[in-house]
C-alpha positions in Angstrom: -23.0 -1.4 -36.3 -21.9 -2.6 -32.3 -18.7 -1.6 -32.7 -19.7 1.8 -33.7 -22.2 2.0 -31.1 -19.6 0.3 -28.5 -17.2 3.7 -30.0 -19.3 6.2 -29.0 -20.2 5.6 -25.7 -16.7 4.2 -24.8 -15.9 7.9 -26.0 -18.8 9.1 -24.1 -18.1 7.6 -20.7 -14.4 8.3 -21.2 -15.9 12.0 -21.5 -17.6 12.3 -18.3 -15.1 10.4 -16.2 -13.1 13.5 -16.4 -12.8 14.5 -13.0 -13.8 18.3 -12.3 -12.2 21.2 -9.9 -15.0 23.5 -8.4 -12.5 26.1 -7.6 -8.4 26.4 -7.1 -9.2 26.0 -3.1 -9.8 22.2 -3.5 -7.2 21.5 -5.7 -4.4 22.9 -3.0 -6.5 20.6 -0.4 -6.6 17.2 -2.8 -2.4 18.2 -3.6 -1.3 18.4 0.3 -3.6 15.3 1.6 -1.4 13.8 -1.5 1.9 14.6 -0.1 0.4 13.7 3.4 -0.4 10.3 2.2 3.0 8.3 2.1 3.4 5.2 0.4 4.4 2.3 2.8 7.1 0.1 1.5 8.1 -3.2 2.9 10.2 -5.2 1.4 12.1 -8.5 3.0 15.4 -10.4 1.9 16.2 -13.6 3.8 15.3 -13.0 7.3 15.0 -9.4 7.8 12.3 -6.5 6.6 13.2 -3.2 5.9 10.2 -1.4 6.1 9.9 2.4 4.5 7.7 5.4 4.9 5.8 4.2 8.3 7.3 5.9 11.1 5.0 5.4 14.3 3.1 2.4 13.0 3.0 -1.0 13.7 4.5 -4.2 11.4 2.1 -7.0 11.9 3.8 -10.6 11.2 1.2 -13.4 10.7 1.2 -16.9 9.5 -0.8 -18.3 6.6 -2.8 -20.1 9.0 -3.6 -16.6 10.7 -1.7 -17.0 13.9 -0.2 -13.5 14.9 3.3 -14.3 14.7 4.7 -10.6 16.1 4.1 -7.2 16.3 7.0 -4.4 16.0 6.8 -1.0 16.7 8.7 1.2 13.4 9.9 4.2 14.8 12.3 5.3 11.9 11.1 6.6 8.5 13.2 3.5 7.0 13.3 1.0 9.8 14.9 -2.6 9.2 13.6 -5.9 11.6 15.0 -9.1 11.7 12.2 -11.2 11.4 13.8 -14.4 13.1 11.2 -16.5 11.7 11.7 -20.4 10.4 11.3 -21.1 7.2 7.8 -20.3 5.4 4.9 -17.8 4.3 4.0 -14.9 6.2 1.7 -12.3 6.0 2.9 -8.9 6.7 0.8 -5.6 7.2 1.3 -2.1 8.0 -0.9 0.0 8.2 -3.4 -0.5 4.9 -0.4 -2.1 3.2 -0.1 -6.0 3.3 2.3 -8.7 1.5 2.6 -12.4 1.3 6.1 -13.1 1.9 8.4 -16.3 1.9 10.8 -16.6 4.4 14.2 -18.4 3.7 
């Protein structure tokens, strides 16, 4: 008998999570805020990030104790910075886009 009852409104919620479009207007607005929005990529092998998609932002090096280790300036669409850190954890952030990364 649960499991039926879990069924139904597992269906039912599933149902009304449907997002919908008032009109076509909104939809065009929601697509190009979409293609606005570029992913951030960063991405680090031995001592040296290459960080994608944040042209005009700011890389933000910390270490896991929180000590702002440095701050670059990415100017390029796919920008690569050597890092020059010893060896360890680090935090970095870009934007709304942060990883935990090991140094080697």
């Amino acid at each position: 008998m649960n499991r039926k009852l879990y069924t139904i409104l597992l269906a039912a919620a599933a149902t009304f999570a449907v997002p919908v479009v008032a009109d076509a207007m909104t939809a065009e607005a929601h697509v190009a805020s979409n293609i606005d929005e570029r992913e951030v990529k960063i991405t680090v092998v031995h001592n040296a990030a290459t960080i994608e998609g944040a042209a005009g932002k700011t890389l933000e090096v910390t270490s896991l104790t929180g000590r702002p280790v440095m701050k670059v300036r990415v100017d390029n669409d796919v920008q690569r910075v050597e890092l020059n850190l010893p060896k360890g954890c680090y935090i970095l952030k870009v934007d709304k886009v942060v990883r935990k990364v090991s140094v080697s």
